[in-house]
N, C-alpha and C positions, 0 to 999 in steps of 0.2 A: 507415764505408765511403766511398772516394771514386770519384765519379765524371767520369766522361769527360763533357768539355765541346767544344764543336767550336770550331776556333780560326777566327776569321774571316779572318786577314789569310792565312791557309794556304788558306783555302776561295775568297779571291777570287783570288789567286793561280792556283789550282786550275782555276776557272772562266773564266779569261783565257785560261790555255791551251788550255783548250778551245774558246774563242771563235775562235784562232787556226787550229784543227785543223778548225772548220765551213767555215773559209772556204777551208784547203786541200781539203775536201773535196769541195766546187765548185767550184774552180778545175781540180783535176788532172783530172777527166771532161768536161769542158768543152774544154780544151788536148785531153786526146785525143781526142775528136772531130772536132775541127779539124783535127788532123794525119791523122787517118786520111780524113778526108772529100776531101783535099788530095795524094792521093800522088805526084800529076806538080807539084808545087811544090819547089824544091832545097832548104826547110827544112823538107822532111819530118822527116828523122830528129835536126834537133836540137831540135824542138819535142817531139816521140816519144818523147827522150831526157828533157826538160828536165817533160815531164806524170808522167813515171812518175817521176822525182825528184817532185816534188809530192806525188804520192799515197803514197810512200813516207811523205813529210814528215807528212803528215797521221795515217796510223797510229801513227807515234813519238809525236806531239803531243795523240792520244785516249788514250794507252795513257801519257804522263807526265800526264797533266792527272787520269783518273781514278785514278791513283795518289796524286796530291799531294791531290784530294778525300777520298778515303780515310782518307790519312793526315792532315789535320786531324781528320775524326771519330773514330780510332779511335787515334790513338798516344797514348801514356800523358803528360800534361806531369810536370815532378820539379819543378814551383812546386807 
């Protein structure tokens, strides 16, 4: 019987992306804070714009990172 091995270079990969996705994660509640704290300033709404891009970002990059973790522990290798 063989077993599953977790592949490291899949896992730190893995875990990069999610390094990337902590920092979108403070960044884009930070930006809207500032934009909304801000609303008689004229770059309101492309900071508004540009924070909610971010936190977008961030959810895509939690949700491939635990993906690709995942998938080093649990995909089958054919070596």
């Amino acid at each position: 019987m063989k077993t599953n091995k977790t592949d490291k270079n899949i896992l730190a990969k893995g875990l990069k992306t999610m390094g990337i996705s902590l920092g979108f994660m403070f960044l884009g509640p930070t930006l809207i804070h500032i934009a909304l704290s801000n609303k008689e300033k004229p770059l309101y709404i492309p900071i508004l714009i540009i924070a909610i891009l971010i936190c977008s970002l961030a959810v895509f990059f939690a949700f491939k990172g635990i993906n690709t973790i995942l998938d080093s522990m649990f995909k089958k290798n054919n070596s």
